[in-house]
C-alpha positions in Angstrom: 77.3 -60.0 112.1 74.2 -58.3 112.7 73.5 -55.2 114.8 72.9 -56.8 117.7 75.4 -58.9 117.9 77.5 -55.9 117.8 79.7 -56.0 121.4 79.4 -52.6 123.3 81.9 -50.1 123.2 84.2 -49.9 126.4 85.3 -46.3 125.8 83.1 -42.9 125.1 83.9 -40.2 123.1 84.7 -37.3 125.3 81.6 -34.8 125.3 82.6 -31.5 126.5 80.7 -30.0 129.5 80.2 -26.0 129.8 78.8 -25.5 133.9 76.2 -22.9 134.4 76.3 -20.2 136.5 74.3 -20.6 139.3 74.0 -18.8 143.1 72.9 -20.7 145.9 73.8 -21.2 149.8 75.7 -24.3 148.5 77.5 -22.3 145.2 78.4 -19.9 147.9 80.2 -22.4 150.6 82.3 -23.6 147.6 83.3 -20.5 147.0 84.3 -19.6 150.0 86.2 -23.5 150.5 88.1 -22.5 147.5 89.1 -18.9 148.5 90.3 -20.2 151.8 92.6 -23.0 150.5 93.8 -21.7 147.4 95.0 -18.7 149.6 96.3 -21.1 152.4 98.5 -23.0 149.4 99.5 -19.8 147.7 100.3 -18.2 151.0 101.5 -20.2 153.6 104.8 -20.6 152.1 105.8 -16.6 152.7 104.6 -16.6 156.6 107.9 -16.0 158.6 108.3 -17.7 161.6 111.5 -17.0 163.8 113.8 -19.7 164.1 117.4 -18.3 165.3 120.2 -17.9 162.9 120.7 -21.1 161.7 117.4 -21.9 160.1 115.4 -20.9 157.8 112.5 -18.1 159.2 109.4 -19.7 157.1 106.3 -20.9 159.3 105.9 -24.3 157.3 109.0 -25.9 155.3 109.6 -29.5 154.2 113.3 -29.4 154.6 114.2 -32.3 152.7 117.9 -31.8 152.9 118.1 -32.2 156.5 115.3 -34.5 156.9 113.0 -31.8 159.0 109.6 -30.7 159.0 108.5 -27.0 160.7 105.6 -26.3 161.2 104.9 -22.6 162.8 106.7 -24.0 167.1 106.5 -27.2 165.9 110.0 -29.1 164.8 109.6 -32.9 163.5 112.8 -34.7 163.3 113.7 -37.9 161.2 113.5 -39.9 164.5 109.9 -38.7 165.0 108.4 -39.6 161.6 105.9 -41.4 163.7 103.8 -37.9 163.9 103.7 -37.6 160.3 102.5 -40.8 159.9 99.6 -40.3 162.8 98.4 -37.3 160.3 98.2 -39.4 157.6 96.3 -41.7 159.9 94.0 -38.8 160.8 93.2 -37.9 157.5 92.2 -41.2 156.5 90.2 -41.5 159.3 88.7 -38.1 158.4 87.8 -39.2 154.6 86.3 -42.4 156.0 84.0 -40.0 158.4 82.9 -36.9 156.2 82.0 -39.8 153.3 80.2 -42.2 155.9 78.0 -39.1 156.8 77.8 -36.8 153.6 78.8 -39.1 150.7 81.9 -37.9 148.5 81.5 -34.1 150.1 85.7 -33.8 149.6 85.3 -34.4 146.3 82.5 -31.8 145.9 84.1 -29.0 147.9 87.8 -29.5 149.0 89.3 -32.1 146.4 92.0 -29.9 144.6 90.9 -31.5 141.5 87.7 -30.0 142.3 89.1 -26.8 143.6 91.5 -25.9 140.7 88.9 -27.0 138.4 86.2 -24.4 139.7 88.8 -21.8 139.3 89.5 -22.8 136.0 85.6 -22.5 135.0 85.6 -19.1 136.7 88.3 -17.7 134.5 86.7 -19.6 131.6 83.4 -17.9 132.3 84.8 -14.1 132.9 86.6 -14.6 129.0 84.1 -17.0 127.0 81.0 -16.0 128.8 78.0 -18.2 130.3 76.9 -21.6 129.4 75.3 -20.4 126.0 77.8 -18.2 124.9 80.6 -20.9 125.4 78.7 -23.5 123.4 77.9 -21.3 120.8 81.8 -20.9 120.9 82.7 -24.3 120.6 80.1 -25.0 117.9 81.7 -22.2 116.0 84.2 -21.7 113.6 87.1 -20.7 113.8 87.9 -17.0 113.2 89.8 -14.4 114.9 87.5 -13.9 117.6 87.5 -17.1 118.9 91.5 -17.4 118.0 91.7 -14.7 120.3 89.5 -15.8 123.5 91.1 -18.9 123.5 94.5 -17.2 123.7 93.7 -15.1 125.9 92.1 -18.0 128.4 94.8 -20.4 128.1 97.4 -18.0 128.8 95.7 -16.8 132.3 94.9 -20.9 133.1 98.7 -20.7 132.3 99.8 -18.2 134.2 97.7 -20.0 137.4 99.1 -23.4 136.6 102.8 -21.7 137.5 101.8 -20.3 140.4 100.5 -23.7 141.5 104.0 -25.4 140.5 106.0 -22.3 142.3 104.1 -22.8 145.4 104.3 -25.9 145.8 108.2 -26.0 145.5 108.2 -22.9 147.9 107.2 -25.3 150.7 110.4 -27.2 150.3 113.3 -24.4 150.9 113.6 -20.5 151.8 110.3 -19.3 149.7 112.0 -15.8 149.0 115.3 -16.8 148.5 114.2 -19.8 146.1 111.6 -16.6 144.1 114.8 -14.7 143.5 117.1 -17.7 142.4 114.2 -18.9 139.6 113.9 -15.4 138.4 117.9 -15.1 137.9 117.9 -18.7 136.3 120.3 -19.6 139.2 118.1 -21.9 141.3 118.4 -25.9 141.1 117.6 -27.7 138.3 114.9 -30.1 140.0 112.8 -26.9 141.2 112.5 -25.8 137.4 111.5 -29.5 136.3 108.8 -30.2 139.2 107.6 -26.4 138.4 107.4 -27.7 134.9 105.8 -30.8 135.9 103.1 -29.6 138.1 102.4 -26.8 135.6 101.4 -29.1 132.8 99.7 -31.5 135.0 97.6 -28.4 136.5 96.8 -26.8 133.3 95.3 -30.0 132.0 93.2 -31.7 134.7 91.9 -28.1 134.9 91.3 -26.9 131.6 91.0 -29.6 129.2 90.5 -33.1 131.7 88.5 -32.0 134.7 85.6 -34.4 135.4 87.1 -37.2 133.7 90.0 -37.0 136.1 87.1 -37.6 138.8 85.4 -40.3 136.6 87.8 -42.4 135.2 91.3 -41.3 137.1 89.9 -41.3 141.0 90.0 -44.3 142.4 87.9 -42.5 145.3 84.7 -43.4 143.3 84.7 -47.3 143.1 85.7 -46.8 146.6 83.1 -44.9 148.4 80.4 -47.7 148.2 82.2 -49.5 151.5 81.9 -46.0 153.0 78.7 -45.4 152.6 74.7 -46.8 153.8 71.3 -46.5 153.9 71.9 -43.6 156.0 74.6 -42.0 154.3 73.0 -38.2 153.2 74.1 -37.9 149.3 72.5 -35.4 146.8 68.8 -37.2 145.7 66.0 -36.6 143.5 62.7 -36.8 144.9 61.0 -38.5 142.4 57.8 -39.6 144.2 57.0 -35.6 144.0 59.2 -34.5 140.5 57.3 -37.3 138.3 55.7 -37.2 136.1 57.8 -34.4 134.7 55.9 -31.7 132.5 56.2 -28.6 131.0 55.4 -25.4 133.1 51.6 -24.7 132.4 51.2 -20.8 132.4 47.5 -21.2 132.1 44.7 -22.7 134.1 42.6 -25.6 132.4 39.3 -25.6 131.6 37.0 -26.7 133.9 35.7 -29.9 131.3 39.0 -30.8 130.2 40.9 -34.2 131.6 44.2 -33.2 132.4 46.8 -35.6 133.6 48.3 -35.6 136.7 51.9 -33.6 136.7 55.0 -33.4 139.6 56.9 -30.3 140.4 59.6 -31.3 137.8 59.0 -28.9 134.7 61.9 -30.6 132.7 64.1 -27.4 132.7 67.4 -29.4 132.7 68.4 -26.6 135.0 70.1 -29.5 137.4 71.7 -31.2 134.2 73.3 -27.9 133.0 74.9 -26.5 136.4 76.5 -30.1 137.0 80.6 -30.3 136.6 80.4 -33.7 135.5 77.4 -33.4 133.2 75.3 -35.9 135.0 71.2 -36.1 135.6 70.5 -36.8 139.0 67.5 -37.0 138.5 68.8 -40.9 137.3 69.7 -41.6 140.8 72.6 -42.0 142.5 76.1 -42.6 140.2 79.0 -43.0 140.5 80.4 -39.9 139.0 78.2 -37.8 141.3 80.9 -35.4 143.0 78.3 -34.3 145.9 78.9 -30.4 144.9 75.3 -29.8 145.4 74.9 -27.5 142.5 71.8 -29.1 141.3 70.0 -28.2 144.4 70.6 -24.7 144.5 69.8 -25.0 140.5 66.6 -26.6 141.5 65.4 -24.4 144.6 65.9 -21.6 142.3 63.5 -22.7 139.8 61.0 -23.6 142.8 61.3 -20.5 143.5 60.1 -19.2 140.5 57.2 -21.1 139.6 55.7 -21.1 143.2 57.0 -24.7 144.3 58.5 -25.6 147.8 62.2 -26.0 147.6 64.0 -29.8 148.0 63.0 -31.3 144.7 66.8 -32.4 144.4 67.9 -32.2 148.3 70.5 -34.2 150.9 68.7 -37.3 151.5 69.2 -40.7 153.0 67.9 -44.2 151.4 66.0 -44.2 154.6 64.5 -40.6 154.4 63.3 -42.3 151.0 61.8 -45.0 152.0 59.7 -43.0 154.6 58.8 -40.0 153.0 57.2 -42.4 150.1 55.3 -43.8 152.7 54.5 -40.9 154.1 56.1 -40.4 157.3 58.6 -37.1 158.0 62.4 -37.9 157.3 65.0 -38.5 160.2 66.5 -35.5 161.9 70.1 -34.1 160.3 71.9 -35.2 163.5 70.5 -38.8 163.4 72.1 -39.6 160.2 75.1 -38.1 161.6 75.3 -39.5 164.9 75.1 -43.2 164.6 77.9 -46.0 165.1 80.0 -46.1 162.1 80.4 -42.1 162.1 80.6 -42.0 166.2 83.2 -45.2 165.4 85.1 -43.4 163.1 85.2 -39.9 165.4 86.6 -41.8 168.5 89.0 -43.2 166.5 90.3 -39.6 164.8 89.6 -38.1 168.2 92.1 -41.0 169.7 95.2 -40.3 167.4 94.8 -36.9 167.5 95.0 -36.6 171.5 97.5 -39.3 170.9 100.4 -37.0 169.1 98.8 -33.7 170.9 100.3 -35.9 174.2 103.5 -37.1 172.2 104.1 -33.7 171.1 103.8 -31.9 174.8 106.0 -34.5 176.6 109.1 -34.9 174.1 112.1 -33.1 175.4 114.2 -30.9 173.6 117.0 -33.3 174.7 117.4 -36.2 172.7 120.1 -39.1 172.2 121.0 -42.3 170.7 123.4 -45.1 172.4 125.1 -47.1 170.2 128.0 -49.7 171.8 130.9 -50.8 169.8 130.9 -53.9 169.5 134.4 -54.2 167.2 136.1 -55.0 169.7 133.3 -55.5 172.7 135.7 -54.3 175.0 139.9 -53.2 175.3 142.0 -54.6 178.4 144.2 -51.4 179.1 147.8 -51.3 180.3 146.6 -51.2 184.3 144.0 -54.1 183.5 140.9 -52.1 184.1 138.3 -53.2 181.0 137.2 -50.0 178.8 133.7 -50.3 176.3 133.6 -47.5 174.1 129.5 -45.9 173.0 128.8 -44.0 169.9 126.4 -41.2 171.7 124.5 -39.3 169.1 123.2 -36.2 170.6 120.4 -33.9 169.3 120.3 -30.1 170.0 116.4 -29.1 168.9 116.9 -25.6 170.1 117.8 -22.5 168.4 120.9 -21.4 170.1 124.3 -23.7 171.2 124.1 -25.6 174.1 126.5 -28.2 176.3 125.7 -31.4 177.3 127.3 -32.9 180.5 127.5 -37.0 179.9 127.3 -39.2 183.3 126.6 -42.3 184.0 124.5 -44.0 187.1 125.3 -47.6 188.3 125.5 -50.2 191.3 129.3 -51.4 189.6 132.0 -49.1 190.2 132.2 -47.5 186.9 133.6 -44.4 185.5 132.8 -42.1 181.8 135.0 -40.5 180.5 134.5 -38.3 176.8 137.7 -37.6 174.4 139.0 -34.0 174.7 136.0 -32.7 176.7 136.4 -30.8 180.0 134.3 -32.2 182.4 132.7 -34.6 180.0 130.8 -31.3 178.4 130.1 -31.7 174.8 129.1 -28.9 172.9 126.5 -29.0 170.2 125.3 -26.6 168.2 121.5 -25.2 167.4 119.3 -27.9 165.7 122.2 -30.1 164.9 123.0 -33.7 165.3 126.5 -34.6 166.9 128.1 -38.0 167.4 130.8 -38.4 170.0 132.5 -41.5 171.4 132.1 -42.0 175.3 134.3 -44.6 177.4 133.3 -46.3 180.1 136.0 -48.1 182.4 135.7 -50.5 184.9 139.0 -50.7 187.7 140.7 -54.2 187.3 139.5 -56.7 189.4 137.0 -54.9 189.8 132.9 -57.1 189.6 132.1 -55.3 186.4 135.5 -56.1 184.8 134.9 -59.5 185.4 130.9 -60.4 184.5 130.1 -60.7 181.2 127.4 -58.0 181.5 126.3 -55.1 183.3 123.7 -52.7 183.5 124.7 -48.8 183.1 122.5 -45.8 182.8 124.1 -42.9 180.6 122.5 -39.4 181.6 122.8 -36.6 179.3 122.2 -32.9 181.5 121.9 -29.5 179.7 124.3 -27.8 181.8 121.8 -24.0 180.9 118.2 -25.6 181.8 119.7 -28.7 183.6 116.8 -30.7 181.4 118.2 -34.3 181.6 117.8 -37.6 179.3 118.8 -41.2 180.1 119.2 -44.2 177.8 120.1 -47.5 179.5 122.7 -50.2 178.0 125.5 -52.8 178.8 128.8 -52.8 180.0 130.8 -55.8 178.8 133.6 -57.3 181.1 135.9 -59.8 180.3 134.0 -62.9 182.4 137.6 -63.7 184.4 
């Protein structure tokens, strides 16, 4: 078989990638992304939030074993999954919207891949030192000194990738109470193994896997083309100005010597060595592009240097393109912004969110469930009046006990009556569910005791706030 009949290979070998430092107004906003959400997810978890006695004082808690989620006033019960599923909504909507406008700008600046990766460079760069200084490293051999930096940077990506594990666990119970039981070895078993989990899973991507998690692992990339268009701003080259590339010429020409026409691109690989994902933009558009920006803070920076105007490698639409080649000025920021699929996709966001902000503010803090039993429909008592019996399951979202009077409304003459409670009260306490059995009885003889069905309105009153909640059902006769 000769060589080029040779099939292609499907796989790479991994090439490791050492980042640049670089400074920039875009290096800058990802640091600050990263500061404020790695200290929101290590945080959060120890803000107190005053919920009464019986619960748990933590702002935000995933409280698995009773089906609840807190968040700061905000209680969502099992019942009312519906809002958790209206967030996920939102945040779909919200991809779709920030990648329509600015390409894959999550993935460049709030992706936790991205996030914990950046940290992990940071570190890697305070112990092994710049771009240079770590590829020397790599290239060399091994010896104490490099025996040494490595120790000493795995064990503080180590020490990070617990602290990711712990926080994330601290979201699910007490976060103090759960610190304590994991430093006596007393805490549950599954804390330690997701701790475990998460830890190994952080310290890789971070250290060791990083842009091939976004390359080969993401299914966001493959994605992002139905996302996008023409007028989508992603990170460009301008080649009709960079090419043809050339060395920096320190020196004037003489005045009788042809010299051939050169762009503003000098060939410094400045772009190429600041990437994460060790890409050349200057390529055009892939698909492992991350949309970090780095390059263009690389590449003003050189501009700067060597007397250039900045926006070599800039935000740019296929459209801005296609004009400035011709050479007309590029669209206005907000033009690419505000057109139909984005203004589409921000009605849509802006329509869920007043959606549960509405569902949130009207639910009541009073909240029940009928359920009529139906084994037997109904019992003939000794005085022939007709009884149905109704599993009530009542819901006390407040912090503190409260009574629930049970009544009922109805054109029949009808009467409720609840086992062992005085004046049909029943007593529920703080952020509880309670099921109790309610009767209702029709006389004998009696218009409801004899059609088959008829319809009953059971009230439930808060006898502190008077607050009151109806559900409507059936009362079942015997049809004699």
């Amino acid at each position: 078989m000769s060589a080029s009949d040779t099939p292609p290979k499907l796989y790479a070998a991994h090439e490791p990638i050492f980042p640049r430092r670089v400074s920039g107004v875009f290096r800058n906003l990802k640091w600050w992304i990263m500061a404020v959400t790695l200290g929101i997810y290590y945080l959060l978890p120890w803000v107190r939030w005053d919920r009464g006695a019986s619960l748990s004082d933590q702002a935000v808690l995933i409280d698995l074993a009773h089906r609840r989620f807190f968040f700061f006033w905000i209680e969502i019960w099992p019942h009312e999954f519906y809002f958790i599923a209206g967030l996920l909504i939102m945040a779909g909507l919200g991809l779709f919207l920030f990648t329509s406008a600015l390409g894959r700008v999550w993935c460049g600046y709030a992706c936790p891949q991205t996030v914990w990766t950046d940290l992990f460079i940071l570190v890697e760069r305070w112990i092994d030192g710049d771009r240079n200084a770590r590829v020397r490293l790599w290239n060399a051999k091994w010896d104490a000194r490099k025996v040494r930096l490595r120790l000493t940077k795995w064990a503080v990506w180590l020490l990070i990738a617990v602290a990711t594990g712990g926080a994330w666990v601290f979201y699910f119970t007490d976060a103090p109470t759960l610190a304590v039981n994991l430093l006596h070895g007393t805490a549950h078993p599954i804390a330690y193994t997701t701790i475990a989990i998460l830890t190994l899973t952080t310290f890789v991507f971070g250290g060791f896997m990083r842009e091939q998690i976004c390359i080969y692992m993401c299914p966001w990339p493959r994605i992002q083309a139905a996302m996008t268009d023409e007028d989508t701003l992603m990170v460009a080259y301008r080649h009709w100005r960079g090419e043809p590339r050339g060395k920096l010429q320190k020196a004037a020409p003489e005045p009788d010597v042809d010299v051939a026409p050169q762009g503003d691109c000098i060939d410094c690989m400045a772009c190429v060595n600041v990437c994460p994902v060790g890409i050349d933009i200057r390529d055009g558009q892939q698909l492992e592009c991350i949309t970090c920006a780095l390059c263009i803070d690389a590449c003003d920076e050189v501009m700067d240097r060597i007397g250039k105007p900045r926006g070599l490698i800039d935000y740019m639409a296929l459209t801005d393109e296609i004009a400035e080649m011709a050479g007309k000025p590029p669209r206005s920021l907000w033009k690419h912004i505000l057109r139909p699929r984005t203004i589409l996709y921000s009605v849509l966001w802006s329509l869920v969110g007043f959606g549960l902000m509405f569902a949130l503010f009207i639910r009541s803090d009073i909240d029940f469930v009928i359920s009529p039993v139906r084994n037997p429909t109904y019992v003939t008592l000794s005085d022939g009046s007709i009884r149905n019996t109704y599993e009530v399951r009542l819901r006390n979202k407040l912090g503190d006990e409260r009574g629930f009077q049970v009544s009922i409304t109805s054109d029949a003459d009808l009467t409720v009556q609840v086992d062992d409670r005085e004046n049909n009260v029943v007593m529920v306490n703080p952020d509880e569910t309670f099921m109790q059995r309610v009767h209702i009885v029709a006389p004998s003889g009696s218009a409801a005791a004899k059609t088959d069905s008829t319809p009953v309105r059971i009230w439930i009153e808060d006898t502190e706030t008077l607050d009151r909640a109806y559900k409507d059902t059936i009362f079942n006769g015997n049809g004699k």
